[in-house]
N, C-alpha and C positions, 0 to 999 in steps of 0.2 A: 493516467497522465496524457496518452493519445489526445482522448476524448477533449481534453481542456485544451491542448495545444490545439488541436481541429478547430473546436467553438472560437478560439482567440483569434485563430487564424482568418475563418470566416466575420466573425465579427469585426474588424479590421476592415476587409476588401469590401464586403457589403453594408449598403447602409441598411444601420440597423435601428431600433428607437435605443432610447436612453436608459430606458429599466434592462432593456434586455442587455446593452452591453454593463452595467450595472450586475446583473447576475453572472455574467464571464468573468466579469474581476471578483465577486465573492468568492466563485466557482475555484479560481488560481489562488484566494489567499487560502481557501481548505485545503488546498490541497497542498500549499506550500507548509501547513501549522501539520499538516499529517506526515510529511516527509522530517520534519525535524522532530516532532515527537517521535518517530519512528528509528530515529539516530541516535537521539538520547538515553531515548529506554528500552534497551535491547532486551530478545524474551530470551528469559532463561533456559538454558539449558538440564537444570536440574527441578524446573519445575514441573507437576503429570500433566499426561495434555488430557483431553476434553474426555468428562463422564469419569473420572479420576481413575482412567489407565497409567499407572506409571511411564516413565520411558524404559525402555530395553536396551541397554548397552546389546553393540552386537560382539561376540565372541572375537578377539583377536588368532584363535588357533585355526587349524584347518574345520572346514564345514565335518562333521559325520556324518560316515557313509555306511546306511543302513545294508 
């Protein structure tokens, strides 16, 4: 998000040619289609994560002490 706010910013102040401020504005709308897909489709909490390790609940009692 930095990174595009930076480029926007500069491309702004500096002139720049036409394609390239053309790729600052694709650059914001991905990035704006990735923040709202991002809203929408929250990750599951009961899905495994990666290489099919399940999740781990962790223990609510005290830790044991070996």
């Amino acid at each position: 998000g930095l990174n595009t706010f930076i480029s926007d910013v500069f491309s702004g102040i500096i002139t720049t040619p036409g394609p390239h401020q053309l790729a600052c504005f694709r650059d914001d709308v991905v990035f704006l289609i990735y923040l709202y897909q991002r809203r929408i489709y929250p990750v599951s909490k009961s899905r495994s994560r990666d290489y099919g390790a399940p999740n781990r609940k962790k223990p609510k009692g005290k830790p044991h002490e070996d």
